[in-house]
C-alpha positions as CSV (number, residue, x, y, z in Angstrom):
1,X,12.5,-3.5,-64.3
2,X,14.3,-2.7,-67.8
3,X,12.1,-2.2,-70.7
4,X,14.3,-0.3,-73.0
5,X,13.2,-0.6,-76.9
6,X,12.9,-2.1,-78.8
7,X,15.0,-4.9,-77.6
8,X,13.1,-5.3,-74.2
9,X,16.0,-7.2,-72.0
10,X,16.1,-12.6,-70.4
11,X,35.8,-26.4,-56.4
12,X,38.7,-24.5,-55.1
13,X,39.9,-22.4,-51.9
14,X,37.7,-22.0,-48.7
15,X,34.4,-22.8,-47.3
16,X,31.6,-20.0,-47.4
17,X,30.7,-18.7,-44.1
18,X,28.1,-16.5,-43.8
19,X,26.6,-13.4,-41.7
20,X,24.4,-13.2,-38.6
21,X,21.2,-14.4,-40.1
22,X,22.4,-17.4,-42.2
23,X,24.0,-20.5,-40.6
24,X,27.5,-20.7,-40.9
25,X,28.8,-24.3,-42.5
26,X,31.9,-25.7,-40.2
27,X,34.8,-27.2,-42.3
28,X,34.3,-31.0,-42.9
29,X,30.9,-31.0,-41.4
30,X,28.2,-31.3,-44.3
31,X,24.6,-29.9,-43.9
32,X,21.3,-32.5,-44.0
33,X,18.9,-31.1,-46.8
34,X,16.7,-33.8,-45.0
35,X,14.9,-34.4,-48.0
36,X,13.2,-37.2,-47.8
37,X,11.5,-35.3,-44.6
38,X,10.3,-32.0,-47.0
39,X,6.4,-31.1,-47.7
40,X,5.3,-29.7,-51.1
41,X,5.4,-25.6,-50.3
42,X,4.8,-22.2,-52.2
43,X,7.8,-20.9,-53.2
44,X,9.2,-18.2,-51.1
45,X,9.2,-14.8,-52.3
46,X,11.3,-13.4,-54.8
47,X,12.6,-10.2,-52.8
48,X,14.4,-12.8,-50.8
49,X,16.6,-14.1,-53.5
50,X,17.4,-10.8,-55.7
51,X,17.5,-6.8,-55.2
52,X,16.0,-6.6,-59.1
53,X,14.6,-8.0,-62.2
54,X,15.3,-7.4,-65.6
55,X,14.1,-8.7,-68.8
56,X,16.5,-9.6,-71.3
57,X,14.5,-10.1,-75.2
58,X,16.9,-11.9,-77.3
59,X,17.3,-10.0,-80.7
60,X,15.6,-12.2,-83.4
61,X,16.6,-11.8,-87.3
62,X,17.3,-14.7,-89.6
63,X,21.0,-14.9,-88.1
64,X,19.8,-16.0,-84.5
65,X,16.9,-18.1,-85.0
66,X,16.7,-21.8,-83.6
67,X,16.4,-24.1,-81.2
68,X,17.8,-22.5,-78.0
69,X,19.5,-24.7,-75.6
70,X,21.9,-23.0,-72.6
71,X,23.5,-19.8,-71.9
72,X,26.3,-18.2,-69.9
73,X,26.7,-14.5,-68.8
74,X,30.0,-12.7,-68.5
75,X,31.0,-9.3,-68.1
76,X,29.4,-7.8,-71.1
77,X,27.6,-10.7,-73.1
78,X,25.3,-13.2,-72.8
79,X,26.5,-16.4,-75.3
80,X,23.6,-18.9,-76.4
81,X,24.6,-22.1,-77.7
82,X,22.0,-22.4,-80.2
83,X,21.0,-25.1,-83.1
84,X,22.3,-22.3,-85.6
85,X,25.3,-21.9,-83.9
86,X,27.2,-20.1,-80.8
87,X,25.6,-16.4,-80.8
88,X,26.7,-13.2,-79.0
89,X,23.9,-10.7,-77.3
90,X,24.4,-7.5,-75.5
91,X,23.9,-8.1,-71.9
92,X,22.4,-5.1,-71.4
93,X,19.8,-5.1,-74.2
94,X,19.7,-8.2,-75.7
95,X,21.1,-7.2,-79.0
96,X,23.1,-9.7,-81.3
97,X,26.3,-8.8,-82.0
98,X,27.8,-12.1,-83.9
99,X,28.4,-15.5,-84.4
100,X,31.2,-17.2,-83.4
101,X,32.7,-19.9,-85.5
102,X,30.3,-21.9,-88.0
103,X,28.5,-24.8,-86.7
104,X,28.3,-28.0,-88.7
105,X,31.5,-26.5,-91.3
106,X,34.5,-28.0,-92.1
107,X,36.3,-25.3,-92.6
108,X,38.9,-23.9,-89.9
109,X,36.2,-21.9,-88.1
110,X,33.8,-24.8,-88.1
111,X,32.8,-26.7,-85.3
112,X,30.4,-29.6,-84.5
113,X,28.7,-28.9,-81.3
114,X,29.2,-26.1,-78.4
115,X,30.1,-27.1,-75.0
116,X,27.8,-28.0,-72.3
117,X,27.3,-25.8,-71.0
118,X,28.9,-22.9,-73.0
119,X,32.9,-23.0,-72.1
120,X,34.0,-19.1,-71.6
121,X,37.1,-17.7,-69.8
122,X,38.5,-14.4,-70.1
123,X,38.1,-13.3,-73.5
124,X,38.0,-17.0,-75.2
125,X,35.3,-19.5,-75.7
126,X,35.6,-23.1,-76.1
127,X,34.3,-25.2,-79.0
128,X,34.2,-28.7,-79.9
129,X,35.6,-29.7,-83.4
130,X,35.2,-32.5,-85.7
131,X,38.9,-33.9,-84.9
132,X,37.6,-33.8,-81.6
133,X,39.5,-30.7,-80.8
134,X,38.9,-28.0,-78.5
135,X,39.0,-24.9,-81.2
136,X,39.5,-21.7,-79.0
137,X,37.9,-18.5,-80.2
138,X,37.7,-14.9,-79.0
139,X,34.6,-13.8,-77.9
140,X,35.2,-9.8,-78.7
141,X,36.8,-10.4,-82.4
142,X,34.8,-13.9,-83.0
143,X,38.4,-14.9,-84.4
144,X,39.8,-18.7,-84.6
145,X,42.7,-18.0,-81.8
146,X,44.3,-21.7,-81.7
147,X,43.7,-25.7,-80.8
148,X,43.7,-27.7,-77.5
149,X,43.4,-30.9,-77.1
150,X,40.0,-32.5,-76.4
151,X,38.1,-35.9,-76.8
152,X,40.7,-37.4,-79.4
153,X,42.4,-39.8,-76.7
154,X,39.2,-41.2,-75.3
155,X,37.4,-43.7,-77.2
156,X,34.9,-43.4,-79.4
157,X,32.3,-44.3,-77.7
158,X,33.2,-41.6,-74.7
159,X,32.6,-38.1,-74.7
160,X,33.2,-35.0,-72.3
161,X,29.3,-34.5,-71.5
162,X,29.7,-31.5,-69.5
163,X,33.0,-29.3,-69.6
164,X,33.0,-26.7,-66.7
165,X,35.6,-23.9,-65.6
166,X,37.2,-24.6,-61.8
167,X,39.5,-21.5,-62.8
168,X,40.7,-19.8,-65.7
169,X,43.2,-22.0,-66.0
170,X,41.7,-25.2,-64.9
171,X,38.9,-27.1,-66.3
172,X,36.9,-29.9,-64.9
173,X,35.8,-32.6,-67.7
174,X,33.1,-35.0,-66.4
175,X,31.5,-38.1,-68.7
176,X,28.1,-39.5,-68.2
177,X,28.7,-43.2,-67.3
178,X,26.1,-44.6,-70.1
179,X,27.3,-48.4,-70.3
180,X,28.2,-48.7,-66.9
181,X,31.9,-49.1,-68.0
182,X,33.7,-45.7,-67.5
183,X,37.1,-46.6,-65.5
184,X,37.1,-42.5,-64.6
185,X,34.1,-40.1,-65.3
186,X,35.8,-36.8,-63.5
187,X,39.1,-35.7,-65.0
188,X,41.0,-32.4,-63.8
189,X,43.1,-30.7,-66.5
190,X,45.0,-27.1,-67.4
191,X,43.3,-25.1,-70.0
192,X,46.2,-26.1,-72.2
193,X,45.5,-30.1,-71.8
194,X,47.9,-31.2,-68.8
195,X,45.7,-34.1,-67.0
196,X,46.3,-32.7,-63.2
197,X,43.9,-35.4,-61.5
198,X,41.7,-38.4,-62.4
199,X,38.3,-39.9,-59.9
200,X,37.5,-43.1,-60.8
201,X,33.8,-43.6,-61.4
202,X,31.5,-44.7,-58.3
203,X,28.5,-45.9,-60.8
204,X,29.3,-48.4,-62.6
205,X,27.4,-51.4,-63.4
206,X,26.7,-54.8,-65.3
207,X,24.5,-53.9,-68.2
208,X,22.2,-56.5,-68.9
209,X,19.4,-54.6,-71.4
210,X,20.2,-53.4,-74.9
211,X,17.5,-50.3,-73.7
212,X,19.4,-47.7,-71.9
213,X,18.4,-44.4,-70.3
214,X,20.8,-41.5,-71.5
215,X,20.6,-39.3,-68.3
216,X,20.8,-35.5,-69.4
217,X,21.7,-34.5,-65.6
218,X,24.0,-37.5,-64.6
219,X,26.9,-34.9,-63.4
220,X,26.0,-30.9,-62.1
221,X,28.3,-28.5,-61.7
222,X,27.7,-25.2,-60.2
223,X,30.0,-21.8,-58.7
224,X,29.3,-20.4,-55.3
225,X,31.6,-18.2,-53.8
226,X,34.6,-19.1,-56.1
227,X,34.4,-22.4,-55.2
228,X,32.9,-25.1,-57.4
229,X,30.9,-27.7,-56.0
230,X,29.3,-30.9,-57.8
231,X,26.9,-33.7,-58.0
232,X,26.3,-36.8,-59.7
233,X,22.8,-38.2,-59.5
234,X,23.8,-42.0,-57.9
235,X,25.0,-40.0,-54.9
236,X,23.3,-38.4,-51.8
237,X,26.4,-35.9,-51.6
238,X,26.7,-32.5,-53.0
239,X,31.0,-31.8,-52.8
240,X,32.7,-29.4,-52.7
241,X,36.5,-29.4,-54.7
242,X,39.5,-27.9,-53.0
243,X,42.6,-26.3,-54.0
244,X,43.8,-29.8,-53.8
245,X,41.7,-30.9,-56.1
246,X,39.8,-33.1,-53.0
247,X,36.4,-33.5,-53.2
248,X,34.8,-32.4,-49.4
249,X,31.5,-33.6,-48.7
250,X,29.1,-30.2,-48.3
251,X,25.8,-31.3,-48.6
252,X,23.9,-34.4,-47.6
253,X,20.2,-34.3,-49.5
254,X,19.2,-37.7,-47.3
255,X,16.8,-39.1,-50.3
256,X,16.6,-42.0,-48.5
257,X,15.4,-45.3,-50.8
258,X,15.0,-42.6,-53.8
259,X,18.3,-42.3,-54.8
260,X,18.8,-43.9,-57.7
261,X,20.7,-47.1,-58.4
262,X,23.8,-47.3,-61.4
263,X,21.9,-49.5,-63.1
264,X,18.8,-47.2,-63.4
265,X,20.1,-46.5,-66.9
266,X,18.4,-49.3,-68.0
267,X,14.9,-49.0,-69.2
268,X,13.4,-51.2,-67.1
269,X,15.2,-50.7,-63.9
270,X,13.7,-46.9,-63.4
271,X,11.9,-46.4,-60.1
272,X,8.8,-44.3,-60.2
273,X,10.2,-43.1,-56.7
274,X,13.8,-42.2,-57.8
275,X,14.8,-38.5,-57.4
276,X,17.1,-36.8,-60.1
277,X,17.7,-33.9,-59.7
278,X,18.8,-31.0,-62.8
279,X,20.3,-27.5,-62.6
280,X,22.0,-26.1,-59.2
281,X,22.5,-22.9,-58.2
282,X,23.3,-21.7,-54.7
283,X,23.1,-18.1,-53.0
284,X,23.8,-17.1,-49.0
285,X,20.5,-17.5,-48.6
286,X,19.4,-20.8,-50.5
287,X,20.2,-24.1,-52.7
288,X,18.1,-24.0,-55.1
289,X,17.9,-27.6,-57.4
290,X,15.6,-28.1,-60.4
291,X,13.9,-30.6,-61.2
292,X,15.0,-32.9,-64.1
293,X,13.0,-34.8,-66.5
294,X,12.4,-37.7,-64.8
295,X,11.4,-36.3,-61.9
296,X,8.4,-33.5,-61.2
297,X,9.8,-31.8,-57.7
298,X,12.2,-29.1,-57.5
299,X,13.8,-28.5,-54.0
300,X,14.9,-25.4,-52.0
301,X,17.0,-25.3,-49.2
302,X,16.4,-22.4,-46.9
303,X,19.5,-22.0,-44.8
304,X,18.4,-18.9,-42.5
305,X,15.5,-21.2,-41.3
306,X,17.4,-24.3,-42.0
307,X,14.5,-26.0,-44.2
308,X,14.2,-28.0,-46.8
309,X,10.7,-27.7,-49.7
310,X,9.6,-29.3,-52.4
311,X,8.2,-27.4,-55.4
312,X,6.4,-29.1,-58.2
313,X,7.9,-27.7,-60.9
314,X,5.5,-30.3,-63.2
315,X,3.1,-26.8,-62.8
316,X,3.9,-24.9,-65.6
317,X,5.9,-22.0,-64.4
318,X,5.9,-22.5,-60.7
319,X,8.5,-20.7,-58.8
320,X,9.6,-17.4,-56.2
321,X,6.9,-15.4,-56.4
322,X,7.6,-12.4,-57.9
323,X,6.5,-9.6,-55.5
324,X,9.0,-7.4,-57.1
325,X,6.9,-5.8,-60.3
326,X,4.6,-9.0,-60.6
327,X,5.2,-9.6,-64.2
328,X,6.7,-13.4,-64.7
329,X,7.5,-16.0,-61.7
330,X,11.2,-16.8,-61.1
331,X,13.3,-20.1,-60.8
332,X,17.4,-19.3,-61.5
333,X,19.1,-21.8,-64.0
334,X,22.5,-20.7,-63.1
335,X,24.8,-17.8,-62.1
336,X,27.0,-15.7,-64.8
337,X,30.5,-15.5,-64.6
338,X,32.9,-13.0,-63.6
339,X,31.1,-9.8,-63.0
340,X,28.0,-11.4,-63.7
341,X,28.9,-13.8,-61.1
342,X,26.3,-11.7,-58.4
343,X,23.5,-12.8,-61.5
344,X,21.2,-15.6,-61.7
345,X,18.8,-15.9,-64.8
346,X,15.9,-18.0,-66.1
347,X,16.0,-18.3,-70.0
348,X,12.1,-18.0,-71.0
349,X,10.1,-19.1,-74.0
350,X,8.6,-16.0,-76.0
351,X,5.6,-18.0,-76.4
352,X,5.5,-18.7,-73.1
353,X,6.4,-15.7,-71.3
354,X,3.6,-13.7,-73.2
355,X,1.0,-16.6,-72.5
356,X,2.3,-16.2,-68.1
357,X,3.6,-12.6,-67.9
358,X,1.1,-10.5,-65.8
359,X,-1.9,-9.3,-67.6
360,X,-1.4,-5.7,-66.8
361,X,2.5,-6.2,-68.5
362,X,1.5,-8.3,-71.5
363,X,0.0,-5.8,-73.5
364,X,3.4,-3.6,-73.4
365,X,5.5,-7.1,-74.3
366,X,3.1,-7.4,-77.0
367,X,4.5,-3.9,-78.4
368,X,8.2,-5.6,-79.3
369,X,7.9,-9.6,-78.0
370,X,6.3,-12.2,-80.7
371,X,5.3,-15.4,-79.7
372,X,8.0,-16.9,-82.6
373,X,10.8,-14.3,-81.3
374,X,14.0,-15.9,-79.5
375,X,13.8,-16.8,-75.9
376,X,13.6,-13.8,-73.0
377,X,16.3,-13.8,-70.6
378,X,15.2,-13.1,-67.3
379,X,17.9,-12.2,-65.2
380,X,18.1,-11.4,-61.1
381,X,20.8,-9.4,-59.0
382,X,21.6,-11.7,-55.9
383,X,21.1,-10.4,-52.7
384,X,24.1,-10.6,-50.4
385,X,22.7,-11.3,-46.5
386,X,24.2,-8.8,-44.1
């Protein structure tokens, strides 16, 4: 456990296959996560998803205070896209280093929102300006590097909801399907703006209510292996994308009658019974897939024993057991990138990781952690199965 002060520190080439104790996954033939078969469990324990723990606080002065919303880890840093704007911490201890760009200006380095989630290759992070614009910065200098182009051939009433990296090169664009309408929702495209491959939508429908749903989780991405896999919430099929830019089926969740329906989005045509699922992050060992905010379960696919658990993640805090030091349970939110890439990390409350950390650790957090203090990053080195 790291408690340096006082800034205590919170789809593409081949198939995986794995070692002797974790099934290997043949080409072409997806796994069942048999959900619709799983019983509420425990959690497993910790130890059998990461080697350690550490515990990241977030530097807080008037700079980096605000709404926190998603991070990514690279090499060095961890980047927060923020509601005061795109901040840079030391990995190691959590301290702030800068700001990049100016959120809300209209000046050259201003921007209007960061990308979901935060866009970072290489030295260079991606930023979404008014014009509609991708402005490129460097994450070491902070410095306004040049343009791309962006949203400002779709129309206005589309956006890019969630821009994620299938290389350093290639980026993946994907647009929540709102009205029903959208005649593509996946686009593939160089980091310079060359369209390399379009999928037409599989979700649309006939809106027939003025109330609509906006669904925060409608498309997940995630990295395993160097391969990027996704999901969008109408289908029962986690896939894989190739060096072909094909999607492969990989994994089947079987939900059965909850998966829901394109037309869901409408207010009244939500099932109590649907299944939505959030963030995805997957190890040798597991598939791990939060819950989203529609839906109370989380789900955890063990594939040495080949079994699939529900985890009510509606209980505050409910996730691996931490049998490592004990202080605060565990549920991954993603993996970093790049060297970080063997990291997963939970991004915690202050107020809440002082109201759950263990009693016999809270009263050293107490020392430098303040209930109104920026978030904790908890953050876990993967183990590798042998």
């Amino acid at each position: 456990m790291n408690t340096s002060l006082p800034f205590l520190t919170a789809i593409c080439c081949t198939l995986f296959s794995c070692t002797a104790t974790v099934a290997v996954q043949e080409k072409d033939v997806p796994i069942s996560l048999a959900y619709h078969e799983a019983k509420e469990e425990q959690a497993p324990l910790l130890s059998t998803l990461v080697s350690n723990i550490d515990y990241i606080a977030l530097e807080t002065i008037d700079a980096t205070l605000g709404d926190y919303f998603y991070l990514t880890l690279l090499d060095e840093y961890i980047i927060a896209d923020t509601s005061t704007g795109c901040h840079l911490f030391n990995l190691k201890n959590g301290k702030y280093i800068r700001t990049i760009g100016m959120i809300g200006d209209q000046s050259p380095m201003g921007y209007s929102t960061c990308t979901d989630p935060p866009y970072a290759v290489k030295n260079e992070i991606l930023l979404k300006g008014f014009d509609k614009k991708f402005k490129v910065f460097s994450i070491n200098e902070g410095k306004l590097l040049k343009t791309l182009p962006g949203e400002e051939d779709l129309k206005s009433d589309l956006m890019y909801d969630v821009i994620f990296p299938l290389n350093d090169s290639t980026m993946l664009l994907y647009s929540n399907n709102l009205l029903g309408v959208n005649k593509y929702n996946l686009q593939v495209r160089t980091y310079e703006g060359h369209i390399l491959k379009e999928f037409p939508s599989t979700n649309c429908f006939q809106k027939k209510q003025n109330i609509l749903c906006k669904m925060a989780n409608e498309g997940e991405f995630y990295s395993y292996n160097n391969d990027v896999y996704m999901h969008e919430f109408t289908s029962d099929t986690i896939f894989q994308i190739d060096k072909e830019l094909n999607l492969h089926p990989y994994y089947i969740l079987d939900l059965k009658g909850a998966l829901p329906a394109p037309d869901c989005r409408e207010m009244n045509n939500w099932k109590s019974h649907y299944v939505m699922f959030g963030d995805i992050v997957e190890t040798d060992r597991y598939l791990i897939l939060e819950r989203s905010s529609f839906y109370s379960y989380g789900c955890i696919y063990d594939k040495m024993l080949k079994k699939t658990i529900r985890i009510n993640r509606e209980k505050e805090n409910n996730g691996f057991i931490n049998d490592i030091d004990g202080v605060f349970p565990f549920w991954p939110q993603s993996r970093g990138r790049g060297t970080s890439s063997n990291k997963v990390w939970q991004m915690v409350s202050a107020e809440s990781f002082l109201k759950y950390a263990n009693s016999k650790n809270r009263k050293l957090f107490q020392k430098t952690i303040h209930e109104e203090d920026n978030p904790v990053v908890i953050i876990g080195t993967v183990k590798t199965e042998k």
